[in-house]
py3Dmol code that shows the C-alpha trace and the ligand (Angstrom):
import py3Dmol

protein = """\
ATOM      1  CA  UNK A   1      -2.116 -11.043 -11.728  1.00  0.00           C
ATOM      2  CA  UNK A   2       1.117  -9.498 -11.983  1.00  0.00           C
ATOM      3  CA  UNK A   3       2.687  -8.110  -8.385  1.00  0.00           C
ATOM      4  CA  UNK A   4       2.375  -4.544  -7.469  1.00  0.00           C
ATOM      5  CA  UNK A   5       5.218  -2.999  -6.221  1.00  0.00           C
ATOM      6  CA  UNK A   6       4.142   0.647  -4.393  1.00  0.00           C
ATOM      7  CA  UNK A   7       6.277   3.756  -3.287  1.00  0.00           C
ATOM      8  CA  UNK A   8       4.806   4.949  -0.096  1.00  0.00           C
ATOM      9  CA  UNK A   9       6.829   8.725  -0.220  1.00  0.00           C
ATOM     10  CA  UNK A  10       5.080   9.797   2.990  1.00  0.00           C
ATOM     11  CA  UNK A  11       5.953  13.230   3.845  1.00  0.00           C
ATOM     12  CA  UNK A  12       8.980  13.278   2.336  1.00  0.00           C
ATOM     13  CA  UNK A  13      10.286  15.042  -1.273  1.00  0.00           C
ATOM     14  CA  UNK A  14       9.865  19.155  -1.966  1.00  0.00           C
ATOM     15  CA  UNK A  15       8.238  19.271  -5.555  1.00  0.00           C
ATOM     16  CA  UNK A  16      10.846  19.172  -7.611  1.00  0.00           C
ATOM     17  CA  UNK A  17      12.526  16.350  -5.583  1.00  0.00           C
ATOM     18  CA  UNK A  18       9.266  14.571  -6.082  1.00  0.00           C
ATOM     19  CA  UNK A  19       9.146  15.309  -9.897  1.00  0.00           C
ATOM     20  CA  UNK A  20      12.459  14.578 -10.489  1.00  0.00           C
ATOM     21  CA  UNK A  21      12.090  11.081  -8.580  1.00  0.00           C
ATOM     22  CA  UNK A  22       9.022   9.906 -10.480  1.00  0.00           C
ATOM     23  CA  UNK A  23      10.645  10.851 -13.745  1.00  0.00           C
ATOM     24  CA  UNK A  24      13.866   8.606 -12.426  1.00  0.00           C
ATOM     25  CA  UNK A  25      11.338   5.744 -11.539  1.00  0.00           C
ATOM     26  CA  UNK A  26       9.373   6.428 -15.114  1.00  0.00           C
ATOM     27  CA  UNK A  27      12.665   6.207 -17.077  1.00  0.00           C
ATOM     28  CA  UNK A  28      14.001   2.746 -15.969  1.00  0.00           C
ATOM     29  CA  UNK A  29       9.765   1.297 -15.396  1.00  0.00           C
ATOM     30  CA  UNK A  30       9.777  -0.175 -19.028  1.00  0.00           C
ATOM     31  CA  UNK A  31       9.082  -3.559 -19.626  1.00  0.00           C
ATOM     32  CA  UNK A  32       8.820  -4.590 -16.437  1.00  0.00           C
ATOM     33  CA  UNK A  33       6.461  -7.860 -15.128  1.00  0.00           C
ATOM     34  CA  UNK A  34       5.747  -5.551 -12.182  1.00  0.00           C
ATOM     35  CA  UNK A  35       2.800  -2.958 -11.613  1.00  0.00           C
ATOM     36  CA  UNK A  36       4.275   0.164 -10.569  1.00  0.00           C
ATOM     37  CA  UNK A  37       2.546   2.775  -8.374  1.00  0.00           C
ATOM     38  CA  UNK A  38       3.971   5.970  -6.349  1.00  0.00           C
ATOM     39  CA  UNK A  39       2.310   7.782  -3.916  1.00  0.00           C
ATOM     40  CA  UNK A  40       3.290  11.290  -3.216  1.00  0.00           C
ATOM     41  CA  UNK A  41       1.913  13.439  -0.390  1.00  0.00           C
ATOM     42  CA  UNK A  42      -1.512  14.975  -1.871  1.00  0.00           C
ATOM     43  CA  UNK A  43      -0.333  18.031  -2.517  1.00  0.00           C
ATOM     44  CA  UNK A  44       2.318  16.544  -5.519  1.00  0.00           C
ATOM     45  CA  UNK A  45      -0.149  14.390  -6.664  1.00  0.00           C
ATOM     46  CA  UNK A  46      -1.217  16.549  -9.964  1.00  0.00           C
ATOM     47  CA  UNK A  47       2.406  17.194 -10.096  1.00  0.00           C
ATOM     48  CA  UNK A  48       3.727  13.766 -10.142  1.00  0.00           C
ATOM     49  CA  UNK A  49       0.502  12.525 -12.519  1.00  0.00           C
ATOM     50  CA  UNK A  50       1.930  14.885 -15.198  1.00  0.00           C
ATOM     51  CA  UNK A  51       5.200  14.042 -15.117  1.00  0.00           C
ATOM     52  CA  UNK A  52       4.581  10.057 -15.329  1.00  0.00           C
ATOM     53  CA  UNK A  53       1.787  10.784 -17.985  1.00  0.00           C
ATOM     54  CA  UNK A  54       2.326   8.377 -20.735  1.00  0.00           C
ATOM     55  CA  UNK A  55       4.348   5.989 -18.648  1.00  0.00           C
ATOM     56  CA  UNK A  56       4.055   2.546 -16.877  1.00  0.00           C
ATOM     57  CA  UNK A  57       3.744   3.979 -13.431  1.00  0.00           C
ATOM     58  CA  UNK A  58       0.667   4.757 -11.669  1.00  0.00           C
ATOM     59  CA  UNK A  59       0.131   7.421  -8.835  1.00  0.00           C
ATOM     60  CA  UNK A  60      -1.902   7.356  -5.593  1.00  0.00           C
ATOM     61  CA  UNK A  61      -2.527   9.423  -2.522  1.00  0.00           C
ATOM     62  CA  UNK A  62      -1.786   8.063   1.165  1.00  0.00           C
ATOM     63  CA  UNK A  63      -5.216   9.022   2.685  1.00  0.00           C
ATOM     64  CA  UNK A  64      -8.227  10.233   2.167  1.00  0.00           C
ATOM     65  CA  UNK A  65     -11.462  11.331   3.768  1.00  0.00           C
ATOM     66  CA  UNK A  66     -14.303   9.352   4.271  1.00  0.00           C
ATOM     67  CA  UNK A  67     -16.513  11.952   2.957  1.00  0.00           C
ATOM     68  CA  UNK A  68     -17.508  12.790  -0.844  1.00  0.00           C
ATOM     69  CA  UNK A  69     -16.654  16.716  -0.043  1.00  0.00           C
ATOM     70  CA  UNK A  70     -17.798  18.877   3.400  1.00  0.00           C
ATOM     71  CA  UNK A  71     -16.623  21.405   6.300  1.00  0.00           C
ATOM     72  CA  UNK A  72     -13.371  19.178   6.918  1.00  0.00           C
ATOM     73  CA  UNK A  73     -10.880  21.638   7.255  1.00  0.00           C
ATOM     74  CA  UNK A  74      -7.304  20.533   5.702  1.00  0.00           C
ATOM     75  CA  UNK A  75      -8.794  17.118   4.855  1.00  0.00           C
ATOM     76  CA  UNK A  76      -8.779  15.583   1.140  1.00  0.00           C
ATOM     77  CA  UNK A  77     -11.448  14.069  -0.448  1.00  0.00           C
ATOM     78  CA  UNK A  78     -10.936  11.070  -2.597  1.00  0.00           C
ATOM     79  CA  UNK A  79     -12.628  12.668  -5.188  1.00  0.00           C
ATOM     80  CA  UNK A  80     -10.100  15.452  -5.508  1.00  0.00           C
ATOM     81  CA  UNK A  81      -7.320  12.724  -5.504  1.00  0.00           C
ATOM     82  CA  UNK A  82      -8.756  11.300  -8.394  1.00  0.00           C
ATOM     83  CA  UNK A  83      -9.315  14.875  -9.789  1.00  0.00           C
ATOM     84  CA  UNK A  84      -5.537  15.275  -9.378  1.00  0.00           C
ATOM     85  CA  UNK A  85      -4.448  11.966 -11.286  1.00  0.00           C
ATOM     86  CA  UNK A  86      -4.761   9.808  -8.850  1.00  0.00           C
ATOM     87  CA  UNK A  87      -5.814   5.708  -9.413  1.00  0.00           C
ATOM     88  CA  UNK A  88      -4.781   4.598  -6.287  1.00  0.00           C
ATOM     89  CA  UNK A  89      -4.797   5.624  -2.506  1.00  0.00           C
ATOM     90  CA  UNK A  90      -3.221   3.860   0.443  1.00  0.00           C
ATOM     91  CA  UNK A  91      -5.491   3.487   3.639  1.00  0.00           C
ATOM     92  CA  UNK A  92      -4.904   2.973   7.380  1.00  0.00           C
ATOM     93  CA  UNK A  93      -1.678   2.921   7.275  1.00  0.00           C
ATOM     94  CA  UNK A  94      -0.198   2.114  10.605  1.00  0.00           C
ATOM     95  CA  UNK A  95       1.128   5.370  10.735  1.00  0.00           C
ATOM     96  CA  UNK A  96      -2.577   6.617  10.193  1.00  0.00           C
ATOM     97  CA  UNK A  97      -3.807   4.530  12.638  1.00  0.00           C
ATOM     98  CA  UNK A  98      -0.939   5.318  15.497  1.00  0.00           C
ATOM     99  CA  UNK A  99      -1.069   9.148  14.810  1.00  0.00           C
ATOM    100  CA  UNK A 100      -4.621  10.169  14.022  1.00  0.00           C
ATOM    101  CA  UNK A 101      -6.284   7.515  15.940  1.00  0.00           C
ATOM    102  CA  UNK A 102      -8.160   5.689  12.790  1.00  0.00           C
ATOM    103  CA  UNK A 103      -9.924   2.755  13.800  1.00  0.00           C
ATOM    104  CA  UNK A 104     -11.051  -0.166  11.787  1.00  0.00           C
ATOM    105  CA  UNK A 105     -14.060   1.389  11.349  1.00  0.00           C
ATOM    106  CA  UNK A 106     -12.893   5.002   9.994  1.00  0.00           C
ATOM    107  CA  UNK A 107     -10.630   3.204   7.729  1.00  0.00           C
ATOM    108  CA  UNK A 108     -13.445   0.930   6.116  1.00  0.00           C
ATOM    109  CA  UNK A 109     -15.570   4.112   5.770  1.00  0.00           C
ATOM    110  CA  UNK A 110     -12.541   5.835   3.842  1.00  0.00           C
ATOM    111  CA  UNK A 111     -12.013   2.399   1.771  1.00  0.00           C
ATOM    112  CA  UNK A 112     -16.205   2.746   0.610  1.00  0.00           C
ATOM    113  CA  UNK A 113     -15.231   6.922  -0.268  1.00  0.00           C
ATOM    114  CA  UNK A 114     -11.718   5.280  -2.087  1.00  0.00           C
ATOM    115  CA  UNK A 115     -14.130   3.234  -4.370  1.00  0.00           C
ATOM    116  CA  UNK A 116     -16.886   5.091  -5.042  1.00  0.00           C
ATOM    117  CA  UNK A 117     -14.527   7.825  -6.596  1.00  0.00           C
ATOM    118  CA  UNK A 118     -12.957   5.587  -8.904  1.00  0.00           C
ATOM    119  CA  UNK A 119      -9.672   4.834  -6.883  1.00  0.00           C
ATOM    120  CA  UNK A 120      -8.340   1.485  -6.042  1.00  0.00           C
ATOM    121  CA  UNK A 121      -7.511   1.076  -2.021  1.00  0.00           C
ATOM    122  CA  UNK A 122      -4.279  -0.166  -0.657  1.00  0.00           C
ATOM    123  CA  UNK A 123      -6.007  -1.264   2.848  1.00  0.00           C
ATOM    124  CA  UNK A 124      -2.936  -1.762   5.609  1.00  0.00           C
ATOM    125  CA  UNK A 125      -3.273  -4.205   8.519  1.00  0.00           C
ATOM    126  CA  UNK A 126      -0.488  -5.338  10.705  1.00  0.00           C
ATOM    127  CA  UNK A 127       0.422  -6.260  14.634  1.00  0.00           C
ATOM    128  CA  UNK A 128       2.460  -4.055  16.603  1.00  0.00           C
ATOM    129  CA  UNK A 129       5.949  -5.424  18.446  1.00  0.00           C
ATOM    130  CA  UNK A 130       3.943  -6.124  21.472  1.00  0.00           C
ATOM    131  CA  UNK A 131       0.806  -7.558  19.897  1.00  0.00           C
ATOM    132  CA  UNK A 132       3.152  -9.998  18.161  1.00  0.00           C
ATOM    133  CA  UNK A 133       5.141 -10.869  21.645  1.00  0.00           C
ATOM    134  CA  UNK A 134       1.677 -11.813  23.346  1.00  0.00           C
ATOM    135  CA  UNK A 135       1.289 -14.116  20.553  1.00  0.00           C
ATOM    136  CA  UNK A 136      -1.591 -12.072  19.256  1.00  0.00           C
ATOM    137  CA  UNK A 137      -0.994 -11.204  15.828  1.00  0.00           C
ATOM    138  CA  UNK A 138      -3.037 -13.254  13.812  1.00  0.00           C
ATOM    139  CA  UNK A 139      -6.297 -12.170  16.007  1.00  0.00           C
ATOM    140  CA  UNK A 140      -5.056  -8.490  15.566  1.00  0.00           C
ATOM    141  CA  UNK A 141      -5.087  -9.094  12.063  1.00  0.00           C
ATOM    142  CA  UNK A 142      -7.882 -10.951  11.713  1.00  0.00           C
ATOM    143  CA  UNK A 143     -10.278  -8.281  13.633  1.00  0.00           C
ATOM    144  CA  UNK A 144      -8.187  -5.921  11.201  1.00  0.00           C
ATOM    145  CA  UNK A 145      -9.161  -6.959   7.909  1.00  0.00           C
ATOM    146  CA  UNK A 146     -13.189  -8.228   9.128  1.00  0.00           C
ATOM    147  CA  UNK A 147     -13.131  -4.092  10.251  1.00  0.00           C
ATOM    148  CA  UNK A 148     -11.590  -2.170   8.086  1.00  0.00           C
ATOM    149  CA  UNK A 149     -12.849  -3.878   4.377  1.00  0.00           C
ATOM    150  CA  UNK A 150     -16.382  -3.126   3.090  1.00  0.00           C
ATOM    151  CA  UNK A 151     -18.041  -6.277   1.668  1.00  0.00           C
ATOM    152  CA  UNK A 152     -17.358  -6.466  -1.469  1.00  0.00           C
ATOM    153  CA  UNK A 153     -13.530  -5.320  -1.626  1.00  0.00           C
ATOM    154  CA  UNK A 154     -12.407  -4.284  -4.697  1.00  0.00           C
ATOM    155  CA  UNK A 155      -8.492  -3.761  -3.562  1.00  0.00           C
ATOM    156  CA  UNK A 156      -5.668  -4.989  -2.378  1.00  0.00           C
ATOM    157  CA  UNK A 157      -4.228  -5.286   1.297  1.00  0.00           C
ATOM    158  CA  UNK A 158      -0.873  -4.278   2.374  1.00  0.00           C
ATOM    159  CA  UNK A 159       0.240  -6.753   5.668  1.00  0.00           C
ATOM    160  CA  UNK A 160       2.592  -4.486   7.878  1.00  0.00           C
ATOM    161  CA  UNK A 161       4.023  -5.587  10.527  1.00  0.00           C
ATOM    162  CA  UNK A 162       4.169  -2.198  12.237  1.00  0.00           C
ATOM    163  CA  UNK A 163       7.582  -3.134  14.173  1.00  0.00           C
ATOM    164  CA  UNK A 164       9.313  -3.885  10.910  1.00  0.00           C
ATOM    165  CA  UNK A 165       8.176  -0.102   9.103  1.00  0.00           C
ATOM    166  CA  UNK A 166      11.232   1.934   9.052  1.00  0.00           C
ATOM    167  CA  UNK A 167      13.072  -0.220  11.433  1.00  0.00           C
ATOM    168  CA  UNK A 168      15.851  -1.903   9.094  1.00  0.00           C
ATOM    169  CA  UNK A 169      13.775  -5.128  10.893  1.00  0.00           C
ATOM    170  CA  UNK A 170      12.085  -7.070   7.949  1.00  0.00           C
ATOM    171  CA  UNK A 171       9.556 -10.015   9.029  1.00  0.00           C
ATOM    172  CA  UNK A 172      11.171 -13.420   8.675  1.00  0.00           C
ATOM    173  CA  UNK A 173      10.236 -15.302   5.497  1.00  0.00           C
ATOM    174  CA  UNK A 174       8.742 -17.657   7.881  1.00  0.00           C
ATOM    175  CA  UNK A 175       6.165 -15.345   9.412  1.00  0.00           C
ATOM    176  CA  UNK A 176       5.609 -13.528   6.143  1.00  0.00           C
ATOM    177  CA  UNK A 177       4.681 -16.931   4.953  1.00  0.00           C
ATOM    178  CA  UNK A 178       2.291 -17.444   7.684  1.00  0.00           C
ATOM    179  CA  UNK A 179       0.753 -13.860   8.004  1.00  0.00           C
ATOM    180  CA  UNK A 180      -0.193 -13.877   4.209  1.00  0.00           C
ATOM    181  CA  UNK A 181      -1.613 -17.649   4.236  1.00  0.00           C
ATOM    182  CA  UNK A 182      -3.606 -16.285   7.300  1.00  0.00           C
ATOM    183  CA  UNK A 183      -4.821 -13.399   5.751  1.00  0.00           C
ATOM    184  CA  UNK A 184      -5.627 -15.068   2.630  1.00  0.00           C
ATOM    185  CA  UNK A 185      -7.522 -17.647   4.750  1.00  0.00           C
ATOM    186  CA  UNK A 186      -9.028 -14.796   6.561  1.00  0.00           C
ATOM    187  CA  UNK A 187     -10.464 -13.401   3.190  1.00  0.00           C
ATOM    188  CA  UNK A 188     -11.594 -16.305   1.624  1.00  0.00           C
ATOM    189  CA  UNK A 189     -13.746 -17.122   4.661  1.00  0.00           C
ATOM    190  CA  UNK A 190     -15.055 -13.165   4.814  1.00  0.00           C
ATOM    191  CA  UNK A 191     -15.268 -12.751   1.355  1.00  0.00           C
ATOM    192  CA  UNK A 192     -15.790 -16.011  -0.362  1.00  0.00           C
ATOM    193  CA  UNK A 193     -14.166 -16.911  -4.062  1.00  0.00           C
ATOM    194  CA  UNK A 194     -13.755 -12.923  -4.352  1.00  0.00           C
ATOM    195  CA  UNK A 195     -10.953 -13.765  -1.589  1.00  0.00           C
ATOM    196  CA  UNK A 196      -8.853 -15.892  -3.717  1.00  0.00           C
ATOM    197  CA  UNK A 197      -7.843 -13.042  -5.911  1.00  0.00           C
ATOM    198  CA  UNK A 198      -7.176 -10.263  -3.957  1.00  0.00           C
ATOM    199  CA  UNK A 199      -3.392  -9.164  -3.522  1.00  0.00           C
ATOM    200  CA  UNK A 200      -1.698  -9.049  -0.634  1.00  0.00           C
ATOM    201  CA  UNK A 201       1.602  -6.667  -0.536  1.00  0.00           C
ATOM    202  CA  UNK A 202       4.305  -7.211   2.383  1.00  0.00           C
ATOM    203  CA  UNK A 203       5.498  -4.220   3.626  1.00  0.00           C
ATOM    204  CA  UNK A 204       8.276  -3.195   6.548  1.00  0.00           C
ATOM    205  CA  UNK A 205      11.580  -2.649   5.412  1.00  0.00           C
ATOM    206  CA  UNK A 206      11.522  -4.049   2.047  1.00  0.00           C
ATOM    207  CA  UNK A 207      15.050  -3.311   0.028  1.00  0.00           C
ATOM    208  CA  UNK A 208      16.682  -4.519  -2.849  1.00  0.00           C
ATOM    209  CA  UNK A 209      18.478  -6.979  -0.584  1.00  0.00           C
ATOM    210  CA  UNK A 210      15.778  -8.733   0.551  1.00  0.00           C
ATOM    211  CA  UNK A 211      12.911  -8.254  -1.906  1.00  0.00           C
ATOM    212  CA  UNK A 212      13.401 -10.941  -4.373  1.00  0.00           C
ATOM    213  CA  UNK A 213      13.163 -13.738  -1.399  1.00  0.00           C
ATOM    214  CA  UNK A 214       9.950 -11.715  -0.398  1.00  0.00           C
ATOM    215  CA  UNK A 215       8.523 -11.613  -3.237  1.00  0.00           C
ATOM    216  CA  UNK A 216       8.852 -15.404  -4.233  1.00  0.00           C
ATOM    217  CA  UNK A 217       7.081 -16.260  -0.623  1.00  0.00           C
ATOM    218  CA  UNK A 218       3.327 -18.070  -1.776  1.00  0.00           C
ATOM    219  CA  UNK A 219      -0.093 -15.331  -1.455  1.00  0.00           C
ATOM    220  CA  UNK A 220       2.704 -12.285  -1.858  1.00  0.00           C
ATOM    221  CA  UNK A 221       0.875 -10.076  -3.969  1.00  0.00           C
ATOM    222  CA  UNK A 222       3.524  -7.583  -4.485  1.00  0.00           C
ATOM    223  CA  UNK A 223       5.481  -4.794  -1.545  1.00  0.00           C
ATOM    224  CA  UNK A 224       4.737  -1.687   0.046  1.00  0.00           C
ATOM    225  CA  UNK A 225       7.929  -0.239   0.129  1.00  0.00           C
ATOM    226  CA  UNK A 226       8.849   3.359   2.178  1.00  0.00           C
ATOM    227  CA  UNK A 227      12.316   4.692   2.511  1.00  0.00           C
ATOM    228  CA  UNK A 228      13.435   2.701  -0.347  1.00  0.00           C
ATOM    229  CA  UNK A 229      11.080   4.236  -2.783  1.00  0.00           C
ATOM    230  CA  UNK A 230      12.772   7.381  -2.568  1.00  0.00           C
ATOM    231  CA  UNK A 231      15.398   5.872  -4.379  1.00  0.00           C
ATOM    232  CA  UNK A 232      15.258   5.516  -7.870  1.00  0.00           C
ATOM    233  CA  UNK A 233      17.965   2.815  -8.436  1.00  0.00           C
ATOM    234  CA  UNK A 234      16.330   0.735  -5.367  1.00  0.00           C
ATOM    235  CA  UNK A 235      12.784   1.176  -6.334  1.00  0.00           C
ATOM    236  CA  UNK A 236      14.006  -0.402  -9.805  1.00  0.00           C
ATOM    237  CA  UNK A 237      15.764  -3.202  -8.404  1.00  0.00           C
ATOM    238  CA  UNK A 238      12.564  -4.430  -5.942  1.00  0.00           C
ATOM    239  CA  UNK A 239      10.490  -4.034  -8.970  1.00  0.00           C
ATOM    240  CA  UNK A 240      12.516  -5.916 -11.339  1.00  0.00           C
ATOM    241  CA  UNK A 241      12.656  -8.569  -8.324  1.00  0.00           C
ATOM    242  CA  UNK A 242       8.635  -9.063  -8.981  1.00  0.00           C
ATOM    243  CA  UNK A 243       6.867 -11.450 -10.707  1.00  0.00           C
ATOM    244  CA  UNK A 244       4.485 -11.417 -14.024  1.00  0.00           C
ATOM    245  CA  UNK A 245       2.161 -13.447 -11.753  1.00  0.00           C
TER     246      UNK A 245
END
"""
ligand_1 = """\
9
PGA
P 9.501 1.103 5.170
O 7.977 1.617 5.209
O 9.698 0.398 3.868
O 10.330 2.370 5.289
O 9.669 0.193 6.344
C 6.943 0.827 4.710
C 5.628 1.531 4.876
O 5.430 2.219 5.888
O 4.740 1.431 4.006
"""
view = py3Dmol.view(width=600, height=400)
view.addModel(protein, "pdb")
view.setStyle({"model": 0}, {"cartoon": {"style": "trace"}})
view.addModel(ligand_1, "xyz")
view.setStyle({"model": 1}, {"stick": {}})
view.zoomTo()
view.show()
């Protein structure tokens, strides 16, 4: 399976900025080994789908709720993501999880809504700086993905160490190597064969510099990649860093 590479925009990008990005991303996405996906805030999601119509890049939202439609004021329904053009939405995020108090159990709910519109989950796990200094990070992780995945899983996981998002601070290849064996471990034991084929993007700080040495580590499915999505030039280079797979 080839690696997916994945702009997380967050809330960042007016319209136009956000047009003019994906059309940047779109005209340089050709050929590629890499799957491409961005993922706008919600409300540029239509916007966005239009302008990469036709192209090799996908588009996804960054949440969702867990329910088909309702009285949620100022939520968005997965549904209405996929309404807008998108194939994809990222869920429990760290940034999700630290802001809006999502628990494992929230976030598996939204991951069952994801699917059952049609949209393909990016499910995030990762430790925080202190889990990791107690030593804790594979039972954080662990508790994590047995949570916040519905049995089956059709998706992919994104393994964020939460310490290395937005920090400059990228996991060592070491621990990358060790997370992602873990994890895959993790789902072959919780999920059976279906385990063996799920990807699993790194994500925390992921640049040009440093993604092709990601990217080659073993059970790295592909990167979640923040601020340097918002460039186009960057984005390109981490996605020509990927692999066919
Ligand atoms: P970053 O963010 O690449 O800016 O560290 C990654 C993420 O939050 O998905």
């Amino acid at each position: 399976m080839p690696q997916l590479i994945a702009g997380n925009w967050k809330m960042h990008c007016l319209a136009e900025q956000a047009v003019a990005l994906a059309q940047g991303i779109a005209a340089g996405a050709h050929g590629l080994a890499a799957e491409l996906l961005v993922c706008p805030t919600a409300l540029h999601v239509a916007a966005v789908a239009r302008a990469l119509h036709g192209s090799a890049v996908a588009v996804g939202g960054q949440d969702c709720h867990q329910s088909r439609q309702g009285a949620h004021t100022g939520d968005i329904a997965a549904p209405m993501l996929r309404d807008a053009g998108a194939g994809w939405v990222i869920l429990g995020h760290s940034e999700r999880r630290q802001n809006h108090g999502e628990t494992d159990e929230l976030v598996r709910e939204k991951t069952l809504a994801a699917v059952e519109a049609g949209l393909i989950p990016i499910v995030c796990v990762g430790e925080t700086g202190d889990q990791r200094a107690g030593g804790q990070e594979t039972e954080v992780v662990g508790w994590q993905i047995a949570g916040s995945l519905p049995k089956p899983f059709a998706g992919v996981i994104a393994y964020e160490p939460v310490w290395a998002i937005g920090t400059g601070k990228t996991a060592t290849e070491e621990d990358v190597a060790t997370m992602h064996a873990f994890i895959r471990e993790e789902l072959q034991r919780q999920f059976g064969n279906a385990g063996q084929t799920v990807r699993i993007l790194y994500g925390g700080s992921v640049k040009a510099a440093n993604a092709a040495s990601l990217l080659a580590i073993p059970n790295v499915g592909g990167a979640l990649v923040g601020g340097a999505s918002l460039d186009p030039t960057e984005f390109l280079t981490i996605a020509r860093a990927a692999q066919a797979g």
